[in-house]
C-alpha positions as CSV (number, residue, x, y, z in Angstrom):
1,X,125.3,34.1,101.0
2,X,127.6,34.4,103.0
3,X,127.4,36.9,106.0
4,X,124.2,38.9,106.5
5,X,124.3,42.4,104.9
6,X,125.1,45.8,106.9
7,X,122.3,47.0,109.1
8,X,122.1,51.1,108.8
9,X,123.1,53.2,111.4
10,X,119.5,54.9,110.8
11,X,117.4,52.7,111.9
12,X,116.9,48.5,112.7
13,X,114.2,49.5,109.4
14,X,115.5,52.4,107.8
15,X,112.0,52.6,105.3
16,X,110.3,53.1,108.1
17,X,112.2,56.6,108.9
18,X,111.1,57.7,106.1
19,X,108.8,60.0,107.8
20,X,111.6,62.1,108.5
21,X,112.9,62.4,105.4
22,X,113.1,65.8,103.1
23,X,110.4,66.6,101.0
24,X,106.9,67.3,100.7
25,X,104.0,65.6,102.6
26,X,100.1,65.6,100.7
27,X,97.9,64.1,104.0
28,X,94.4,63.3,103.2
29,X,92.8,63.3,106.6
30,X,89.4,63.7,105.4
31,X,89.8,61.2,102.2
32,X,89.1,57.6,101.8
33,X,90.8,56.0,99.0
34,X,88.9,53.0,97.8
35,X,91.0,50.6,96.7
36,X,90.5,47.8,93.5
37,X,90.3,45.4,96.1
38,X,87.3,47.0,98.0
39,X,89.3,47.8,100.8
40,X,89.5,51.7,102.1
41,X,92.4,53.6,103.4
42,X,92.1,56.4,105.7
43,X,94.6,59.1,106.5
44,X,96.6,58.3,103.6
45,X,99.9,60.4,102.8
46,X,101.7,60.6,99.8
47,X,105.5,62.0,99.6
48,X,106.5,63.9,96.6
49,X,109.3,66.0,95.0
50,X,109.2,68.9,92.7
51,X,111.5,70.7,90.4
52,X,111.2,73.6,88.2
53,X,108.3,76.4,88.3
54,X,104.9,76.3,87.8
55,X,103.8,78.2,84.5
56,X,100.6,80.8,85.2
57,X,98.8,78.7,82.9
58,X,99.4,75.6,84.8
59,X,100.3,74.0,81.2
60,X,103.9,72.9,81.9
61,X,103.6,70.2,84.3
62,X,105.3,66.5,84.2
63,X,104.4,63.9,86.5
64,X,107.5,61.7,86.0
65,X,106.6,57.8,87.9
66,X,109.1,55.4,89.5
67,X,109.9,51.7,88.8
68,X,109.4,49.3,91.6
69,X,112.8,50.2,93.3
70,X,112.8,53.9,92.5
71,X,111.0,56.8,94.8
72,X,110.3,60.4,94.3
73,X,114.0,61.5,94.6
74,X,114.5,61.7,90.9
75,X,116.5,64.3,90.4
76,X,118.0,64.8,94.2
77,X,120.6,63.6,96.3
78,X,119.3,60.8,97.5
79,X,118.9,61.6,101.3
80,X,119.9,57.5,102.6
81,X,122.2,56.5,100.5
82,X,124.0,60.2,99.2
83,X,123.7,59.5,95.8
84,X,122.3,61.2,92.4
85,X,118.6,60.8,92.1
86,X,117.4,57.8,89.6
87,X,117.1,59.7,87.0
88,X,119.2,62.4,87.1
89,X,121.0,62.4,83.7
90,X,117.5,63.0,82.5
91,X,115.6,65.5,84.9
92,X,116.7,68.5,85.7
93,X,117.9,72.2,83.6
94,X,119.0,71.8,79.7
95,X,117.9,68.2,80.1
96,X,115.4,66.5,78.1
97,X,112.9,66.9,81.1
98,X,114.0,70.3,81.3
99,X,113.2,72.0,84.7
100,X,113.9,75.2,82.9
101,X,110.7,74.6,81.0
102,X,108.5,72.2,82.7
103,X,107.5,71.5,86.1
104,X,108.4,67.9,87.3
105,X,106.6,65.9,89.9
106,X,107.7,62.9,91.3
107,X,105.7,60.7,94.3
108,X,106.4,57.4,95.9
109,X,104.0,55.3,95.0
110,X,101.4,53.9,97.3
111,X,102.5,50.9,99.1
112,X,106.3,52.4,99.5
113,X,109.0,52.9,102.2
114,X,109.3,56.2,101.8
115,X,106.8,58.6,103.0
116,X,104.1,57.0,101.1
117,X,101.4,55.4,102.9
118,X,102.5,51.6,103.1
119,X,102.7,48.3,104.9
120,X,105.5,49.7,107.2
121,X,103.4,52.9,108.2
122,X,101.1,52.6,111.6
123,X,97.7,51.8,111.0
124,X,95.1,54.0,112.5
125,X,93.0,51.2,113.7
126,X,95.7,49.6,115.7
127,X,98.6,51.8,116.0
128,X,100.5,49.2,114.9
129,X,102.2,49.0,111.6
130,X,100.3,47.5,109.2
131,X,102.5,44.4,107.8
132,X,100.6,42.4,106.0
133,X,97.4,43.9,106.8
134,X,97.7,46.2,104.7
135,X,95.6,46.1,101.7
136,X,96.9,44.3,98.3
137,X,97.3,47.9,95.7
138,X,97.3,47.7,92.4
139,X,98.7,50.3,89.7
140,X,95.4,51.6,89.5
141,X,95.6,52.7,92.7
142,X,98.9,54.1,92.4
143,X,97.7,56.2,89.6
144,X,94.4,57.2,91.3
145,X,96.4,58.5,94.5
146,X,98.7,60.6,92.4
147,X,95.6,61.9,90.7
148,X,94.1,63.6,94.4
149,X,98.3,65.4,94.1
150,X,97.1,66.6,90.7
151,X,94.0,67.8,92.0
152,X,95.8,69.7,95.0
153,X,98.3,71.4,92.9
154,X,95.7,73.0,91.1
155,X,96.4,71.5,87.9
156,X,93.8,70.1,85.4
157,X,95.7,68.5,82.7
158,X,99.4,67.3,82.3
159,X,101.6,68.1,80.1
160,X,102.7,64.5,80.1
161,X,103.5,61.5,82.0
162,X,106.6,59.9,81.9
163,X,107.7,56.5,83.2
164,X,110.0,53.8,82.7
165,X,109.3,49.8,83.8
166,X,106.5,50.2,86.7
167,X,107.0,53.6,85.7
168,X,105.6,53.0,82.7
169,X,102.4,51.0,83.6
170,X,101.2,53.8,85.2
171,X,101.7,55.8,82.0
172,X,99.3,53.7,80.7
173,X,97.1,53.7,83.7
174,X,96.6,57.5,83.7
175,X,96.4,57.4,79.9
176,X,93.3,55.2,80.2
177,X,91.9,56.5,83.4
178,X,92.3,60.1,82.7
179,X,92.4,60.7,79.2
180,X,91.4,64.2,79.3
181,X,94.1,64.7,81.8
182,X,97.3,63.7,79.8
183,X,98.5,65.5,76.9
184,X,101.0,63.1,76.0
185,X,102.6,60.2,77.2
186,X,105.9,58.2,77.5
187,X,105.8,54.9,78.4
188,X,109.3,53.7,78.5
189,X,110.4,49.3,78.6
190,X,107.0,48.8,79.7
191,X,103.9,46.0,78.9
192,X,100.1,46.4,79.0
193,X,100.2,43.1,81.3
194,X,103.0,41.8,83.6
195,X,104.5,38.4,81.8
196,X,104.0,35.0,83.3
197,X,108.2,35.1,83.8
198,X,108.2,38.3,85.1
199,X,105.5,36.9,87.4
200,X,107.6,34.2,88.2
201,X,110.7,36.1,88.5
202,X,109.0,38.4,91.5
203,X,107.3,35.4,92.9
204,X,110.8,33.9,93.5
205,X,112.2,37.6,95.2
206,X,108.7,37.3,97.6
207,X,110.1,34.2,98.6
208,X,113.4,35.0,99.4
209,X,111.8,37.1,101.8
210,X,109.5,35.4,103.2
211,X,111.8,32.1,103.9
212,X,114.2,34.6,105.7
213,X,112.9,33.5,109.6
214,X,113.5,36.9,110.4
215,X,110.1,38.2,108.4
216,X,108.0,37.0,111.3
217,X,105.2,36.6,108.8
218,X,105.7,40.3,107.8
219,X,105.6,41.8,111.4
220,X,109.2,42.4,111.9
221,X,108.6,45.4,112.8
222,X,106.8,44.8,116.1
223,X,109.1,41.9,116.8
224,X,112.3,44.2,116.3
225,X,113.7,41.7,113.4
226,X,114.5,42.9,110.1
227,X,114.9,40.1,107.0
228,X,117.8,41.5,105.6
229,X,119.2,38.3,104.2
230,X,116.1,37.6,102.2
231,X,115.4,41.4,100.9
232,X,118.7,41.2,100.1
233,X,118.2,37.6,97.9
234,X,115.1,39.1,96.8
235,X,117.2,42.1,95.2
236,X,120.1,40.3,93.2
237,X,117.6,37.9,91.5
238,X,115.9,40.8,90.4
239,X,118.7,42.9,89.3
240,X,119.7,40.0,86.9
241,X,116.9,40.5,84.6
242,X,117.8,44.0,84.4
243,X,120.9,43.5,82.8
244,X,121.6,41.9,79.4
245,X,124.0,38.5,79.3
246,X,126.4,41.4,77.1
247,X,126.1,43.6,80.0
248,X,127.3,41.3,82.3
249,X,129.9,40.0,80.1
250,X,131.2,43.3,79.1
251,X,131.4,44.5,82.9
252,X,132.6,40.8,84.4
253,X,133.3,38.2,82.0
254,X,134.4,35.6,84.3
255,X,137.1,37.4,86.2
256,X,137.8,37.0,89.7
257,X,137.3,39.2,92.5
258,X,140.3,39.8,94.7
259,X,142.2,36.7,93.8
260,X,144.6,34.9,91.5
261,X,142.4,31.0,91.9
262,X,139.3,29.8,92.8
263,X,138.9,28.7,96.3
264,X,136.9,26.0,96.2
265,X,134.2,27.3,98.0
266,X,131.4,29.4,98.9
267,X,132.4,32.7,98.9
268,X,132.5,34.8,96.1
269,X,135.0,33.7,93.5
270,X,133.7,36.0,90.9
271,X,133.8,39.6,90.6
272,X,130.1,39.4,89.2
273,X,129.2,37.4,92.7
274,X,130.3,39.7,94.6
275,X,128.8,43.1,92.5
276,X,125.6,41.5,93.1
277,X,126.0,40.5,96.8
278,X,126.7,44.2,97.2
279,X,123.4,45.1,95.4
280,X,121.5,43.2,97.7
281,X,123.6,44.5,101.0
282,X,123.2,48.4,100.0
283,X,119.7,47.9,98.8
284,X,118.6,47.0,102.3
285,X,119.5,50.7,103.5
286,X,116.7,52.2,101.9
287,X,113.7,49.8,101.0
288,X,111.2,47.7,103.1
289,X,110.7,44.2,102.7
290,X,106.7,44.4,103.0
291,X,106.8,47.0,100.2
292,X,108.8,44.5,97.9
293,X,106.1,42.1,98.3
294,X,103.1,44.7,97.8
295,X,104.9,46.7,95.0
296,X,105.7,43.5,92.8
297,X,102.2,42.3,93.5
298,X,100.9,45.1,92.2
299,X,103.2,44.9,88.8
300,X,101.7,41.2,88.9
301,X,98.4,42.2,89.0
302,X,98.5,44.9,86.0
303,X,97.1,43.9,82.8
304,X,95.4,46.9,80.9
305,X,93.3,45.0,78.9
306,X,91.7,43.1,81.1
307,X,90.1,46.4,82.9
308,X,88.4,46.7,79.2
309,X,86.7,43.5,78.4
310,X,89.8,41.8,78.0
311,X,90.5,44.3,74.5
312,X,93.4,46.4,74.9
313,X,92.4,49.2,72.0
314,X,89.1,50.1,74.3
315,X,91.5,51.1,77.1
316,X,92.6,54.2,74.6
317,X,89.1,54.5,72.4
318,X,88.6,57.9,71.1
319,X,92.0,59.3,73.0
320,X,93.8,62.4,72.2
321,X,96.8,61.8,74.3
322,X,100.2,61.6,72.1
323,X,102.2,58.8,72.4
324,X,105.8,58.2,72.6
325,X,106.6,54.1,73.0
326,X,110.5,53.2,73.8
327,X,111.7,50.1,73.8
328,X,115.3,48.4,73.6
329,X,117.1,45.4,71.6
330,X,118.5,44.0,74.9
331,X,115.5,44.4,77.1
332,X,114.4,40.7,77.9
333,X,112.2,41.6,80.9
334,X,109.8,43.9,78.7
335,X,111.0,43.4,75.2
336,X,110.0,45.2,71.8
337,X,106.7,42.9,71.4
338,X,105.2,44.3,74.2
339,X,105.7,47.6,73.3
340,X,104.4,46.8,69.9
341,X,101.3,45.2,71.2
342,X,100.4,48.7,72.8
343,X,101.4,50.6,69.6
344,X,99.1,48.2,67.6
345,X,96.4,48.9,69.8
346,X,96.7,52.3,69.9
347,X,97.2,52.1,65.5
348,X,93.6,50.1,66.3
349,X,92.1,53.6,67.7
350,X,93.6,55.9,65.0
351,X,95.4,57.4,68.1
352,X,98.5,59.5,67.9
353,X,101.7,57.5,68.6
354,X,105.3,57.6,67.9
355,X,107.5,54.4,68.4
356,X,111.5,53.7,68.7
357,X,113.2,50.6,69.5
358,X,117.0,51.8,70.5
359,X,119.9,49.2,70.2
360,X,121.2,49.1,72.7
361,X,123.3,46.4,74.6
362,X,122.6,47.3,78.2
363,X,119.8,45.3,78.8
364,X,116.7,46.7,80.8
365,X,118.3,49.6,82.8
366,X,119.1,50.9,79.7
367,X,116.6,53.4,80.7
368,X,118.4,54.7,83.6
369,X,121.8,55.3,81.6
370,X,123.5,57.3,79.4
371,X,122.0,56.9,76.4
372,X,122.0,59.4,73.7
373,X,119.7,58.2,71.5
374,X,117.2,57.9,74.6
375,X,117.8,61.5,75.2
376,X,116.9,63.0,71.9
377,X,114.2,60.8,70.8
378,X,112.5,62.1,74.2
379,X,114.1,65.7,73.9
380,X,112.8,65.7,70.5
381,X,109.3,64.7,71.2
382,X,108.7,66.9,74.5
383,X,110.0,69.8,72.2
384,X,107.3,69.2,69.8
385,X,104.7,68.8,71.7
386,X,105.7,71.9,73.4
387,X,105.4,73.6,70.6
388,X,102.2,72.3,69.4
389,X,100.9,73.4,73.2
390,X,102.5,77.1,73.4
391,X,104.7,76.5,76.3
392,X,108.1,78.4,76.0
């Protein structure tokens, strides 16, 4: 790997500054969120963002949720790194998530580095931070946390609920948990259940991380240590499979990086060596290391089904949600099949659902990108549904 990424100026763990970071802060002093595994959490506090305004009929509001590396800076500057939020060619005014028009929310999930209540937060009972005794979450969780924010903004039913990746298993969560409570919703390169090799993909990131001696069996914090090399391991395997073998060919081929021969070595020869040694460096600035291991556990642990009897159709029986499924050629972490395994089961209910597979070449992200097609086919469908719901 060469040498050991940058440390930030911000802190030996710059997650857990988060704290201080802009935004909004829900506390729920007097609030015990149970958890799938039978664990509790007390004092739990949830960041969020907002954009937009409010309508009086509280009819206009769209909880927009995060994949595993993404927080609630979705349309901001984002205040570690300086720059756009994730998903800022989407959200925002005369976009497709128009904040014109509707109201967006965005939280960090539960179990993240920043702001959310998570492993690198201080746990009440010992003033320590938690590490790994922090609970194991699960999307359900996620999804039942961002329900008390629902609650507290006053607002009974969403407009809809949009999510890409992670983002879009909790779609499917709040769609199933809180039927009455979505309008429509957008689940975007998504699955009902988290793949064996997807398993096997994050199992080999927790590793990384945990074989870096500077975890300290998750309590780097205390012992002022930080596993930067193995976060940042943990980060470029990762970032592969969100890329397409056209992607990476278009971007890199096989051309060098900063000279005219190989070495005949170790360092990095190739210019797609050394893009990815620079994801892992900069992504060390703004995530914790616990977090990766309880965030990707929790993407392991989703399969909808299997909270129904094992029979995916009961998890939307008799729902009047609408649906918009969006998948992509080149996705070959969550490919079309998996999207068409929910549509099927949703066909199985009678339920109202719309499905596109976009070609597209740029592999999982493709989400995150410029894509027009992406754009109107969401445009399109918020617009109608708008319509059919009297918002202007």
């Amino acid at each position: 790997m060469g040498n050991r990424p940058p440390m930030t100026s911000l802190s030996i763990h710059p997650a857990s500054a988060a704290l201080d970071l802009p935004g909004k802060r829900l506390s729920f002093a007097d609030r015990r969120l149970t958890l799938d595994c039978g664990a509790e959490l007390s004092n739990v506090t949830l960041a969020y963002q907002t954009y937009g305004t409010l309508n009086a009929g509280k009819s206009n509001a769209i909880l927009v949720c995060h994949a595993l590396t993404g927080d609630q800076f979705v349309a901001d500057e984002h205040p570690i790194t300086g720059k756009p939020g994730w998903w800022q060619v989407m959200v925002g005014p005369g976009l497709p998530v128009d904040t014109d028009r509707y109201f967006v929310i965005c939280a960090n999930v539960l179990g993240g580095c920043m702001g959310t209540t998570g492993p690198s937060n201080t746990n009440p009972a010992t003033n320590q931070p938690y590490g790994l005794e922090f609970p194991v979450i699960t999307v359900g969780d996620m999804v039942r946390l961002q329900s008390w924010l629902i609650d507290h903004l006053g607002i009974d039913k969403l407009f809809a609920v949009i999510g890409g990746s992670m983002g879009g298993m909790q779609v499917l969560q709040w769609a199933a948990t809180y039927p009455d409570r979505v309008f429509a919703a957008v689940p975007i390169a998504c699955a009902a259940r988290h793949s064996a090799q997807n398993i096997a993909f994050h199992e080999v990131g927790r590793q990384a991380i945990m074989a870096d001696p500077e975890w300290r069996k998750g309590a780097y914090q205390v012992e002022g240590t930080n596993p930067a090399r193995g976060l940042s391991v943990a980060r470029m395997a990762a970032h592969i499979t969100y890329l397409s073998e056209a992607a990476l060919h278009r971007k890199f081929g096989r051309n060098l990086q900063d000279r005219l021969a190989l070495s005949y070595g170790f360092e990095a020869d190739f210019q797609v060596e050394s893009y990815l040694r620079h994801q892992g460096s900069i992504f060390v600035d703004r995530f914790d290391a616990n977090s990766y291991l309880y965030i990707t556990r929790a993407m392991d642990y989703f399969d909808l089904a299997a909270q129904f009897g094992g029979h995916l159709p009961r998890a939307f029986k008799d729902t009047r949600t609408r649906f918009c499924l969006i998948s992509f050629t080149s996705d070959w972490l969550f490919p079309t099949s998996e999207s068409r395994a929910i549509v099927h089961a949703l066909n199985a209910v009678a339920a109202n659902v719309s499905f596109v597979e976009i070609e597209s070449d740029k592999g999982h992200d493709a989400f995150l990108l410029d894509e027009p097609e992406l754009f109107a086919v969401l445009g399109g469908f918020l617009n109608g549904c708008a319509e059919h719901r009297g918002i202007a």
